[in-house]
NUDRENRO-103505 format. One record per residue (C-alpha): residue in one letter; y, x, z. Coordinates in steps of 0.5 Angstrom, whole numbers, padded with zeros to 4 digits, always signed. Each point is the difference from the previous one (the first is absolute). Layout:
residues N
AYXZ ...
This chain:
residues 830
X-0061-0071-0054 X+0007-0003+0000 X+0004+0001-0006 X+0005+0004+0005 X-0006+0004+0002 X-0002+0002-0007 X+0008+0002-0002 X+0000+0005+0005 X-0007+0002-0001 X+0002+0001-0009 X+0007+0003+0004 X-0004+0005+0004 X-0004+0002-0006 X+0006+0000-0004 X+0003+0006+0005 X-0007+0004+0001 X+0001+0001-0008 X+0007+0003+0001 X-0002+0003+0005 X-0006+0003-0005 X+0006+0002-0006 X+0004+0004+0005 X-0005+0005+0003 X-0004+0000-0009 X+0007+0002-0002 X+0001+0005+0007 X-0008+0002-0002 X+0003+0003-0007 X+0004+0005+0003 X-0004+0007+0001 X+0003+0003+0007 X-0004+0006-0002 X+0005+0005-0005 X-0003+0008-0003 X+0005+0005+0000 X+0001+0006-0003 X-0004+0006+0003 X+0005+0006+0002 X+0001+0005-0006 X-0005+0006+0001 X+0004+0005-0006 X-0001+0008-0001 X+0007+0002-0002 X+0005-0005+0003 X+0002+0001+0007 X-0002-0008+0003 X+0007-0001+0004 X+0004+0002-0005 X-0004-0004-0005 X+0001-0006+0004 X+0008+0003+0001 X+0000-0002-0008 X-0002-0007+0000 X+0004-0001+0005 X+0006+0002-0003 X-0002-0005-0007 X-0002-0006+0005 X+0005-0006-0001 X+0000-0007+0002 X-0001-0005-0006 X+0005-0008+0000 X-0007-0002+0004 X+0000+0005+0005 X-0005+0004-0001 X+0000+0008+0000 X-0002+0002-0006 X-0001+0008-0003 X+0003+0001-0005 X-0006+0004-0005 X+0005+0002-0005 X+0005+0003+0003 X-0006+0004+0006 X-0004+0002-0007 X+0006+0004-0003 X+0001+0003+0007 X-0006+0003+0000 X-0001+0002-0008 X+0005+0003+0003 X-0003+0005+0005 X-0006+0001-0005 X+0005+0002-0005 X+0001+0007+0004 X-0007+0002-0001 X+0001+0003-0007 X-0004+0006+0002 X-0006+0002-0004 X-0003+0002+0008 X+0002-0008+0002 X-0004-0003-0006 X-0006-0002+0006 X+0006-0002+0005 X+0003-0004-0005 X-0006-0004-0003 X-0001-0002+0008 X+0007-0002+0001 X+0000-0005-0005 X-0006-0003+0003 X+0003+0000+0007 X+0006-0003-0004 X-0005-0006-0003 X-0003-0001+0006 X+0007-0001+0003 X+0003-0004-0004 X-0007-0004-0001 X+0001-0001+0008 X+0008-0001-0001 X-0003-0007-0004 X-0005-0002+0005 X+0006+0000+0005 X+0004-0005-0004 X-0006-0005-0002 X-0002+0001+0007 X+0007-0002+0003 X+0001-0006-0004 X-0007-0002+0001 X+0001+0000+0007 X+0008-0003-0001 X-0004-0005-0004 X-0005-0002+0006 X+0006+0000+0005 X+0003-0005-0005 X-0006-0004+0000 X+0000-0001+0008 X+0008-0002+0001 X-0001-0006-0006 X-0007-0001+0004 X+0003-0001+0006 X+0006-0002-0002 X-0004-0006-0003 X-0004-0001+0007 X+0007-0001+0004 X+0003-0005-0005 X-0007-0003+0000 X+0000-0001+0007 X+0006-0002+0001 X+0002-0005-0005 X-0007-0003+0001 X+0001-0007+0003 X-0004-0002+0007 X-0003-0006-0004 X-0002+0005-0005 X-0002+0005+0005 X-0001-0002+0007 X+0000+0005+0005 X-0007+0001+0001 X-0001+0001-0006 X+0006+0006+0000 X-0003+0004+0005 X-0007+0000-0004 X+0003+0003-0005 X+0005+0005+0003 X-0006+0002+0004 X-0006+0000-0006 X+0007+0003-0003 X+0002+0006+0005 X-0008+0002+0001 X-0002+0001-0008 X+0007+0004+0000 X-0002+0004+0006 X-0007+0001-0002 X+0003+0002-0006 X+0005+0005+0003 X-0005+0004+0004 X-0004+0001-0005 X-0002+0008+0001 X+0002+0001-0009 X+0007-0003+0001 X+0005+0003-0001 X+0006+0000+0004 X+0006+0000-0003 X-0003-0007-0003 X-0003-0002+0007 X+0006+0001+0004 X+0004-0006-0004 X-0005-0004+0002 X+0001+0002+0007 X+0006-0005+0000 X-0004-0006-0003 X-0005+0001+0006 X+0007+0000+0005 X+0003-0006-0005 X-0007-0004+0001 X+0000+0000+0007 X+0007-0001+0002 X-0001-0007-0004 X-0007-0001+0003 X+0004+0001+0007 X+0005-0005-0003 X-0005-0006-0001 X-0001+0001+0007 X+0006-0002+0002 X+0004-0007+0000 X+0004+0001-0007 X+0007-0001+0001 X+0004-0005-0004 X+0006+0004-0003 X+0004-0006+0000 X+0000-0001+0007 X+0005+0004+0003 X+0006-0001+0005 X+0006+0006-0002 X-0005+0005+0000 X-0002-0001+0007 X-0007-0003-0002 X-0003+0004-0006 X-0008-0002+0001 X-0005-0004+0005 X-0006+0005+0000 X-0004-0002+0004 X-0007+0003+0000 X-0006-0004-0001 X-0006+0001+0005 X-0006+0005-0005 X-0007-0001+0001 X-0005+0006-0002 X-0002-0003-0006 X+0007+0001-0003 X+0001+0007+0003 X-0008+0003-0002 X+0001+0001-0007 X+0006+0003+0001 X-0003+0005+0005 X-0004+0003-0006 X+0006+0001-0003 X+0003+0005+0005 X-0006+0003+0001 X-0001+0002-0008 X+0009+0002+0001 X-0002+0004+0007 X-0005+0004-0005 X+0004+0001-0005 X+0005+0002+0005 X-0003+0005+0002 X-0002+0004-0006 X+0002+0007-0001 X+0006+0002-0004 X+0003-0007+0001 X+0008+0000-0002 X+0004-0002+0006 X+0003-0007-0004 X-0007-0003-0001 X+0000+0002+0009 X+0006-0003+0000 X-0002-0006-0003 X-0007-0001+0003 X+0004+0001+0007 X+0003-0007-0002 X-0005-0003-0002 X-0004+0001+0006 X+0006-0001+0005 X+0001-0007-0004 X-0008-0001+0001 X+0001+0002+0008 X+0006-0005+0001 X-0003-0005-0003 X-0006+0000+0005 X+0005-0001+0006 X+0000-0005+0004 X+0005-0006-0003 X+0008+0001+0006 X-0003+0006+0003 X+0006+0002+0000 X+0000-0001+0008 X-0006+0005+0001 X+0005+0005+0002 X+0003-0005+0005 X-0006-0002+0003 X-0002+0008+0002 X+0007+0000+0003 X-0001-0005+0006 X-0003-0007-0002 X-0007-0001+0002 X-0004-0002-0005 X-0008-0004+0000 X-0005+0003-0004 X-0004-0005-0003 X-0007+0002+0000 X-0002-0002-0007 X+0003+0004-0005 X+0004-0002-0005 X+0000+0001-0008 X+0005+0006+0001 X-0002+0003+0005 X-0007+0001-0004 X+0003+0002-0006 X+0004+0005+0004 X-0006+0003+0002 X-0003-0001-0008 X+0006+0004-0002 X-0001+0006+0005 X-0007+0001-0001 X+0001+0000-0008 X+0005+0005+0002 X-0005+0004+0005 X-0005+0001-0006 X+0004+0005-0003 X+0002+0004+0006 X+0003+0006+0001 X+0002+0001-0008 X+0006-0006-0001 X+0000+0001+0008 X+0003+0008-0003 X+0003-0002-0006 X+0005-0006+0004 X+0001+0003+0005 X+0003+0007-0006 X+0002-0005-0004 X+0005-0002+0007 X+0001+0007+0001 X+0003+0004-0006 X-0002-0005-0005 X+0007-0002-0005 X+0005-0005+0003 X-0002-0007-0002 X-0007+0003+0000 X+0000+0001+0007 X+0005-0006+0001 X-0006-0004-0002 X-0006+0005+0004 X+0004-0001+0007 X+0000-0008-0002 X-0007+0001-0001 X-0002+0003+0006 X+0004-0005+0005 X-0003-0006-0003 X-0007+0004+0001 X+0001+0002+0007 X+0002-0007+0002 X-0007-0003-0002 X-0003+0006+0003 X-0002-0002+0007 X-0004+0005+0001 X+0006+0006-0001 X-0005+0004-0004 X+0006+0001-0005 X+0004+0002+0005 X-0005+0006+0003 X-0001+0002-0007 X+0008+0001+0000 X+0000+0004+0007 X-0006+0004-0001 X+0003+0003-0007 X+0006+0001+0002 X+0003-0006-0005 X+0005-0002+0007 X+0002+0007+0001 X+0002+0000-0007 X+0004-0006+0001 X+0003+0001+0006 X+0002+0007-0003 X+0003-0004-0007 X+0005-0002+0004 X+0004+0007+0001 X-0002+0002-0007 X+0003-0007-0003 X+0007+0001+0005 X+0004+0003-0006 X-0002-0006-0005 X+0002-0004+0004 X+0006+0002+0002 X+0003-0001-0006 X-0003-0006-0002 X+0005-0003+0005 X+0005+0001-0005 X+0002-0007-0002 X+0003+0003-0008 X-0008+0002-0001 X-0005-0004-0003 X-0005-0001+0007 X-0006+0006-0001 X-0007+0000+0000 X+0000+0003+0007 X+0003-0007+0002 X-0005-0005-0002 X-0007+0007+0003 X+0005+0000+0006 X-0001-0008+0001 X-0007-0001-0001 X-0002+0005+0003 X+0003-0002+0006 X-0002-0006-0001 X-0007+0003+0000 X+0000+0003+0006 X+0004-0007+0003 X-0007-0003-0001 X-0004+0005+0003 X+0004+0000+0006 X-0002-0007+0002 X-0007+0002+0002 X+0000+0005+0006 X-0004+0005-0003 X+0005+0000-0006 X+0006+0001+0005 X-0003+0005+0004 X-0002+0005-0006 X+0008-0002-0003 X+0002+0003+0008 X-0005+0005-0002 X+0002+0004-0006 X+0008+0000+0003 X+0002-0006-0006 X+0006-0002+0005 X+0002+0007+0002 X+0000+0002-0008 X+0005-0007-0001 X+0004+0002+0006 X+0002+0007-0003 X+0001-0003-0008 X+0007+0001-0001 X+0001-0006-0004 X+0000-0004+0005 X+0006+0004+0002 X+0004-0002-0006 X+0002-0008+0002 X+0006-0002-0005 X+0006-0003+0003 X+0001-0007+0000 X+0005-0003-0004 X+0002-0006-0004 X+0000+0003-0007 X-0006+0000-0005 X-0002+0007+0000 X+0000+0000+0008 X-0004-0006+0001 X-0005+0003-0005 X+0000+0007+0003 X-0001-0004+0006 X-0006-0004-0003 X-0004+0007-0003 X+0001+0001+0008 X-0004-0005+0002 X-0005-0001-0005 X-0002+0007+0003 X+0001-0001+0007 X-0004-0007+0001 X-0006+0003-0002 X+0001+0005+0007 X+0001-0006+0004 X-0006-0004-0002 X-0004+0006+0001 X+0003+0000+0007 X-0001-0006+0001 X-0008+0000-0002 X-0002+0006+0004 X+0004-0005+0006 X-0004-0006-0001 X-0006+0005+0000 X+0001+0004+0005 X+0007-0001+0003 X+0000-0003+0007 X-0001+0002+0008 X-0005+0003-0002 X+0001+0004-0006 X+0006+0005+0003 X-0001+0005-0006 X+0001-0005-0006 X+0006-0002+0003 X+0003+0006+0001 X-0002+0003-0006 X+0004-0006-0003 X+0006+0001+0004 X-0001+0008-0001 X+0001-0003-0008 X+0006-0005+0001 X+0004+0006+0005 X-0001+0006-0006 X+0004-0005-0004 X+0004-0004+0005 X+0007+0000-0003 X-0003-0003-0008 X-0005-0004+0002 X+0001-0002+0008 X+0008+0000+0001 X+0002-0001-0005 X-0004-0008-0001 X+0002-0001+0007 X+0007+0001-0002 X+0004-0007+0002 X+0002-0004-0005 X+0002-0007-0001 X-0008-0004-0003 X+0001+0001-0008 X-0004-0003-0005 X-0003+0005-0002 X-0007-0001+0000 X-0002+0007-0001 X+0004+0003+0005 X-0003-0006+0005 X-0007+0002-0001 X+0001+0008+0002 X+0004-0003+0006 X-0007-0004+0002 X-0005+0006-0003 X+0005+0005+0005 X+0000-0005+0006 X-0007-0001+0000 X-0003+0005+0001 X+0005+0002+0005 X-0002-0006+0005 X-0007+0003-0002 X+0002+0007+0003 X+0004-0002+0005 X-0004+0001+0005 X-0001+0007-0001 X+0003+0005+0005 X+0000+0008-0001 X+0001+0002+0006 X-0007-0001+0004 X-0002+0007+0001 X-0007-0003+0000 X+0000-0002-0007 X+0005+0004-0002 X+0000+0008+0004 X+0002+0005-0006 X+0007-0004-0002 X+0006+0005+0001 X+0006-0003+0005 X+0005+0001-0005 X-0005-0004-0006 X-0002-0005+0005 X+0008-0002+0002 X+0001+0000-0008 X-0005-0004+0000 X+0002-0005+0005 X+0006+0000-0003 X-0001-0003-0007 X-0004-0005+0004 X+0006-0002+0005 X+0003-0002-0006 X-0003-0003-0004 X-0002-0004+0007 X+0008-0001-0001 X+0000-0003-0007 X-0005-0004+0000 X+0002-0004+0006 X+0007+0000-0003 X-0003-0004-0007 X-0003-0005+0005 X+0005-0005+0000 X+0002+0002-0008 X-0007-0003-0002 X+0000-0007+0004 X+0007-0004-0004 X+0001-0007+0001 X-0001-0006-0004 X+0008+0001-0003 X-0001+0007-0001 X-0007+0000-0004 X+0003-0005-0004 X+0005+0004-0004 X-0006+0004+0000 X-0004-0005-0004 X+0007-0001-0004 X+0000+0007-0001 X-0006+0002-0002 X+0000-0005-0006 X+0006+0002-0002 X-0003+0007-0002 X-0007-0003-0002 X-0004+0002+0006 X-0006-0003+0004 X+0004-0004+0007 X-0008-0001+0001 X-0002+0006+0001 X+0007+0003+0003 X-0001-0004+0006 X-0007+0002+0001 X+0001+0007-0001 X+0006-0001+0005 X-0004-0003+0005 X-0005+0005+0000 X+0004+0005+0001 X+0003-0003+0006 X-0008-0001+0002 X-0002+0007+0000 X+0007+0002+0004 X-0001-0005+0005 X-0008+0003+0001 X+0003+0007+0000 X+0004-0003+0005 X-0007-0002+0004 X-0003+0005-0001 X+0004+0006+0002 X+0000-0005+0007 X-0005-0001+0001 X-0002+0009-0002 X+0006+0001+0005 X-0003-0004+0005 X-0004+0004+0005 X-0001-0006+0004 X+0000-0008+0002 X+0006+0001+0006 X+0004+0005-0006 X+0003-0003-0006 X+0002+0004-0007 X+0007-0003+0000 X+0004-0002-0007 X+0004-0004+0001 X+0006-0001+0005 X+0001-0006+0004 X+0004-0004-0003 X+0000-0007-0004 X+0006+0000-0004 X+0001+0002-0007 X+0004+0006-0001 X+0003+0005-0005 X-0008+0002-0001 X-0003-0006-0004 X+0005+0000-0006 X-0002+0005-0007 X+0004+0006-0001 X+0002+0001+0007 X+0000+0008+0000 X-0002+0002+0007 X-0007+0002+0001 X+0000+0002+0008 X+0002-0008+0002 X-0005-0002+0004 X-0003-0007-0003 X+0000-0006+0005 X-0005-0005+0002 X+0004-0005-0004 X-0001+0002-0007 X-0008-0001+0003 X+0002-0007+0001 X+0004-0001-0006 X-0006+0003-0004 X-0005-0005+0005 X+0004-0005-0002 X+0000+0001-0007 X-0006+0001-0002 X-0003-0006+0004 X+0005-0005-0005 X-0002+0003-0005 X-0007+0000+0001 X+0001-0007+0000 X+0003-0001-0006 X-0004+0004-0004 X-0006-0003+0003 X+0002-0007-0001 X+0002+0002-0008 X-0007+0004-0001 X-0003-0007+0002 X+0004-0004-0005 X-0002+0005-0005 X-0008-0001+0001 X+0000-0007+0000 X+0003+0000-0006 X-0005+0005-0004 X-0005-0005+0003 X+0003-0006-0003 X+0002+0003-0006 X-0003-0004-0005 X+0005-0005+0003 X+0007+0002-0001 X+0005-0002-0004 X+0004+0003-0005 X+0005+0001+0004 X-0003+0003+0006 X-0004+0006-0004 X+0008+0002-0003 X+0002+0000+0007 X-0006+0005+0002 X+0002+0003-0008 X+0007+0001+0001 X+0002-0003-0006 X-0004+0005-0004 X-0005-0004-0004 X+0001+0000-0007 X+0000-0005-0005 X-0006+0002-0003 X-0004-0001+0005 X-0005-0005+0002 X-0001-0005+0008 X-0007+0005+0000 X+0003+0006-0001 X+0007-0002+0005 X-0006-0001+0005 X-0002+0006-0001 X+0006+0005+0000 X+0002-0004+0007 X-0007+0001+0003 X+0000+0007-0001 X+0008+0002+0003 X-0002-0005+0006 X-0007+0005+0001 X+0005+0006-0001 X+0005-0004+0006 X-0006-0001+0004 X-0002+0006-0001 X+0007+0003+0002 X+0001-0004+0006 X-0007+0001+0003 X+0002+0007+0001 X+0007-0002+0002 X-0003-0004+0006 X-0005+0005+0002 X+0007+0005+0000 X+0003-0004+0004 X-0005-0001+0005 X-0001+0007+0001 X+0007+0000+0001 X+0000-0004+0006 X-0005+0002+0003 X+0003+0007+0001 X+0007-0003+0001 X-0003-0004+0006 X-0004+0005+0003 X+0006+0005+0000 X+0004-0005+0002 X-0005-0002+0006 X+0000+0007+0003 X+0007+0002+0000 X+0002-0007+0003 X-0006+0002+0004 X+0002+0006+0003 X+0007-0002+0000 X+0000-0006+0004 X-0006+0001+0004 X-0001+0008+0002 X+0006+0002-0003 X+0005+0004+0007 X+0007-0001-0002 X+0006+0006+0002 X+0006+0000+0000 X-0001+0006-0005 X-0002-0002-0007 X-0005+0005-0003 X+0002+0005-0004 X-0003+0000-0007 X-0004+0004-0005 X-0002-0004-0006 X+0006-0003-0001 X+0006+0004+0004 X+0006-0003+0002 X+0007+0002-0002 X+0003+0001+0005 X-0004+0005+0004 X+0002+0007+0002 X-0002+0006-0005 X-0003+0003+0006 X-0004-0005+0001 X-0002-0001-0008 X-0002+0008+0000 X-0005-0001+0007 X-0004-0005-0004 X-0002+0005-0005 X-0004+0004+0006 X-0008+0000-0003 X-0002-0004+0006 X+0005-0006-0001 X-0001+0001-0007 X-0008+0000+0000 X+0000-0007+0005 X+0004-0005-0002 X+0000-0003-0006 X+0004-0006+0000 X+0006-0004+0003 X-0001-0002+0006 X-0007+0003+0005 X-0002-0004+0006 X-0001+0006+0003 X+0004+0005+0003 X+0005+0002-0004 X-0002+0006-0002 X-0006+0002+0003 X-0007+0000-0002 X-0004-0005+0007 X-0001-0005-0004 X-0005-0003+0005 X+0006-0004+0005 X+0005-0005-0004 X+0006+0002+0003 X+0008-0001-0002 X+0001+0001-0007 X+0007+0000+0000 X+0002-0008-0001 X+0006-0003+0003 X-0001-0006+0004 X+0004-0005-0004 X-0003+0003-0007 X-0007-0004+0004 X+0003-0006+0002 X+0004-0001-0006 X-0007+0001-0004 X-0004-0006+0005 X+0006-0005-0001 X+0000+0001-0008 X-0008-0001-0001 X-0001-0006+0002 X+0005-0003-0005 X-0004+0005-0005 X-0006-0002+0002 X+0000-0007+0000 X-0007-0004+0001 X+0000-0004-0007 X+0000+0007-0003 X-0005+0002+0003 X-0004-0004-0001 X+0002+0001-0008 X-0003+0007+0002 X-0007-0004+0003 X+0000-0004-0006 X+0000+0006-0005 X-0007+0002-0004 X-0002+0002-0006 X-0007+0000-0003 X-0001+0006-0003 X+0001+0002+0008 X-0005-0004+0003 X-0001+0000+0007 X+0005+0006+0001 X+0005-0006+0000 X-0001-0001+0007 X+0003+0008+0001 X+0007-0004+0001 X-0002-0004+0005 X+0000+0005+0006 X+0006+0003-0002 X+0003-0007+0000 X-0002-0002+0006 X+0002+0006+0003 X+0007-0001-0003 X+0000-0007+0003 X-0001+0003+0008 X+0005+0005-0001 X+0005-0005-0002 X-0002-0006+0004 X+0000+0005+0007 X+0006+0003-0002 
């Protein structure tokens, strides 16, 4: 043995001895304390026997409620004084000794009281000691290892201790906490500590990174939970020492996750994933942790589901935390069926209604936020989670959960947006409400939404029509781009879900028999214009170089992310060009017939700059090209620039000082060392990495729709197109001057039922659409649009359009190719 060998041996040992001091000095404490009995008396009534204790009770300098015994004597003396009789002498003689033992009992509750105070003052200075110890102990001293076996020796002697059948509550409820202090620190060791000095103005505060666990590590901790959950579920529990327990099993599950299993929500909602076939060590302890739970059945099944149901605020907080992380570990769904079977879904879908008057007041900026916030929040994170399987999302549908949120009046209550303190504040209370909603939307639409899906995307549209004015109007409102990040991400929550129902359509009789006319033209309504307004925003959301550079310019000036602006930017203009696509593509009823959106025209107009104010303008071709244009220069450019990034994380170790402040900006402190600059720079290249990645396959589905919308409006225009001398009379976007006789005719319910859009390649407003006739073009608006595609569509551009690619897309990249080549024939023929 090597002498550092033997150093870290006497070390160990060392740290073993502490270890066997703490829980000696815990083992003095006796959790179990006698009470005294009830009073049993023969002349004295007990209530108002307890009614003059009370009134001499008082607390002392050490907070301890004591009686005082004096002061009950007298009152007492004074009741027996009136039994002077000589009939009251045996009346007399058992009240005195009813007032020996009351006083008697007075006594024992004041010692009682202070031996309790006494032990509760020993557990904080024990645990107190433990945390100092903890934390003050140097690494050299206690390495990690050797931390979490003396937290985990530590925590099972507190929890076997705890559950004891003699403990007393009111001295096992104090160690409910220390369990919960215990696990959050074997939690931490389990993480990549940050250094504290290793931060960039606030905007770097840690490096967790959460290292790989083994079964090893994880097995005596599994003991320990199974000890908390029999503790948990013993009868007469107070809801504080739940609450705690909760915590701690929250902690324990969270722990057991698969390190950035952030994006398993993402890979549910589209990307196709390889399953290996070997399992992996979380994936294991996930069916360890459901089994371990399975054993106790329907009683914590019960006592969770209560807890989340009429359980206290922060009770019920933690119990809805509980039952999301158990329902995304359990494959089986047994949690869910048990959840269905007893009501417990009903129950939650009914909530909402009940807790609509709380909530309503909680968007009061001047009051503190409720309790009914942070139970709304997690609840509807709970049932987000359950709507990812469709199982889940089916029963959501079946217990009318939309339908209950589509009636909630607060919903309603949208604040008005302004630039004062008090309205951006109401406005934020909104917001923290209604994203929850649109989350939900969104889950139930990745599960269930698509063609085939009709009902879920009618429901959801059913929701966002009850409450169009606060949540869809008033989003959709144009205005110029802001860099109110807040304000951005509802824009692209709204807009998503949007391009996801786009294709859904009220009017088949087939689907939908029993929609009164009246509803059904209501309906069709709000859908025209929230049509209207999304294609208005297109242009809006797509700005040249120059533009975003005030952005950028902006944005630092009041402290925000330009990063994530530009993306989320981005990606509401993605998802308004795939509401484009897709109501195309839905309106479409053949190959020969083409849903037209966008006029004939290649030249910019009035209608691409932000702030324009008329909805009913038509959008040209010519923003499709400028947005084509764009996007492609700046896919580039991002790409080029992500590829630097990576080439200097893998070559790291070599950059100078100079290069990491560049990737710092300057902000390395002067205290920190080459090793921790190179960690810093690492790390922020990681998150741009991270950010342009997503940036690019934005990007990316914004030139695949923009091209294909391009391709079948050119495509039809040039080829299938029959110009007139007679330009056709438009519906979604009306021109001015059109007659008042002819604006009241487009309200009949046949031409308000069948034409949807601007421009229709059919009759002008007839239902054949089987035979491309005119569609009301003049001749010269179809000469000009061939003479200008080719200058906009030259050769060395599309073939940029061919050399785009992205890896995450694989071989979907080849999908631009046919378009272009398409493109190509059409210009050269033309």
């Amino acid at each position: 043995m090597s002498v550092l060998d033997a150093s870290a041996s006497v070390a160990m040992s060392s740290q073993r001895k502490e270890l066997s001091k703490m829980l000696k000095t815990f083992g003095v404490l006796d959790l179990v304390q006698e009470f005294p009995n009830p009073l049993t008396l023969e002349q004295f009534i007990p209530s108002i026997v307890e009614q003059a204790i009370s009134s001499c009770e008082a607390t002392n300098e050490h907070g301890i409620i004591q009686c005082d015994v004096k002061a009950l004597h007298n009152i007492l003396e004074a009741s027996c004084t009136t039994l002077s009789s000589s009939e009251d002498a045996n009346r007399k003689q058992l009240a005195i000794a009813d007032m020996q033992n009351i006083l008697q009992n007075a006594m024992d509750r004041n010692m009682t009281r202070e031996t309790v105070h006494a032990k509760l003052s020993f557990l904080t200075g024990w645990r107190h000691t433990l945390e100092v110890a903890l934390t003050a102990c140097p690494v050299d001293l206690l390495s990690k290892e050797a931390r979490q076996e003396v937290l985990l020796s530590t925590l099972q002697h507190l929890v076997n201790t705890a559950r004891s059948s003699d403990a007393t509550q009111e001295l096992t409820s104090p160690i409910a906490g220390i369990v919960l202090m215990i696990i959050v620190q074997i939690r931490a060791s389990f993480f990549g500590d940050a250094d504290p000095n290793i931060t960039l103005d606030g905007s770097i505060s840690a490096y967790e990174t959460k290292q790989e666990i083994s079964l090893a590590s994880v097995a005596p901790l599994q003991v320990v939970v199974r000890g908390a959950m029999e503790w948990l579920l013993q009868a007469g529990l107070p809801a504080k020492v739940r609450t705690h327990l909760y915590t701690a099993l929250l902690y324990y599950l969270q722990l057991c996750q698969k390190p950035n299993d952030s994006d398993k929500k993402k890979s549910r909602h589209g990307n196709l994933m390889l399953l290996a076939s070997s399992e992996d060590i979380y994936a294991r302890l996930n069916r360890d942790n459901l089994q371990l739970l399975q054993e106790y059945g329907d009683t914590f099944m019960d006592l969770l589901c209560k807890d989340a149901s009429s359980g206290y605020g922060v009770c019920r907080v933690l119990a809805f935390a509980c039952l999301d992380a158990i329902h995304q570990i359990d494959t089986h769904q047994t949690w869910l069926q048990y959840m269905v079977k007893n009501g417990y879904m009903a129950h939650i879908a009914h909530s909402f209604s009940q807790e609509d008057a709380s909530l309503q007041e909680s968007l009061d900026p001047n009051q503190d936020t409720p309790r009914s916030v942070f139970i709304y929040e997690q609840k509807m994170a709970l049932l987000c989670s359950i709507a990812e399987t469709q199982g889940g999302a089916r029963a959501i549908i079946d217990c009318g959960i939309l339908t209950q949120l589509a009636e909630c009046n607060f919903l309603q209550m949208r604040p008005e947006s302004n630039d004062s303190e008090l309205g951006s504040s109401a406005l934020s209370r909104y917001q923290q409400l209604l994203f929850p909603t649109f989350h939900l939307c969104s889950a139930l639409l990745a599960t269930l939404g698509g063609q085939s899906h009709h009902e879920v995307s009618a429901l959801v549209l059913q929701f966002l029509l009850s409450h169009v004015n606060p949540i869809v109007n008033s989003v959709l409102k144009s205005q110029a781009i802001h860099t109110d990040i807040q304000a951005l991400t509802e824009l692209k929550l709204l807009t998503s879900i949007l391009s996801e129902t786009a294709g859904q359509d009220f009017s088949d009789p087939t689907m939908y028999p029993s929609i009164p006319t009246p509803v059904l033209l209501d309906i069709q309504g709000h859908l025209m214009r929230i049509q209207r307004q999304m294609l208005f925003l297109l242009p809006s959301f797509f700005l040249t170089d120059q533009l975003l550079k005030d952005l950028e310019t902006k944005s630092k000036e009041e402290g925000s992310d330009f990063g994530q602006i530009l993306t989320l930017i981005h990606e509401i203009g993605s998802n308004i060009l795939t509401y484009a696509r897709v109501v195309v593509a839905a309106r479409s009823p053949d190959a020969d017939s083409t849903f037209l959106l966008f006029s004939p025209s290649l030249a910019e107009s009035s209608f691409g700059n932000p702030g324009y104010d008329d909805h009913r303008r038509q959008p040209a071709l010519g923003a499709l090209m400028r947005i084509l244009h764009t996007c492609v220069s700046r896919f580039i450019a991002q790409r080029d620039s992500m590829s630097q990034q990576e080439w200097k994380i893998s070559n790291i170790e070599t950059l100078s000082s100079q290069d990491l402040n560049e990737v710092i900006n300057g902000g390395t402190p002067q205290t920190m060392s080459r090793a921790q600059e190179k960690k810093v720079a690492e790390f922020i290249l990681k998150q741009s990495v991270q950010q342009k990645t997503h940036l690019l396959e934005c990007l990316y589905n914004v030139l695949e729709n923009c091209l294909l919308l391009l391709w079948q409006h050119v495509d039809y225009y040039v080829l299938r197109a029959v110009p007139t001398e007679t330009a056709n009379a438009n519906i979604l976007f009306p021109s001015r001057n059109q007659s008042d006789t002819h604006q009241r005719s487009l309200r009949k319910l046949q031409e308000f039922s069948e034409s949807f859009v601007g421009h229709s390649s059919q009759t002008e407003f007839g239902s054949n659409f089987s035979t491309p006739k005119s569609a009301g073009l003049r001749k010269e608006t179809i000469v000009q649009l061939k003479m200008e595609l080719a200058s906009s569509l030259p050769d060395h551009f599309l073939k940029k359009l061919t050399n785009i690619e992205i890896p995450t897309k694989g071989t979907a990249a080849s999908f631009m190719q046919p378009i272009v080549r398409r493109l190509q024939h059409i210009v050269k023929l033309h």
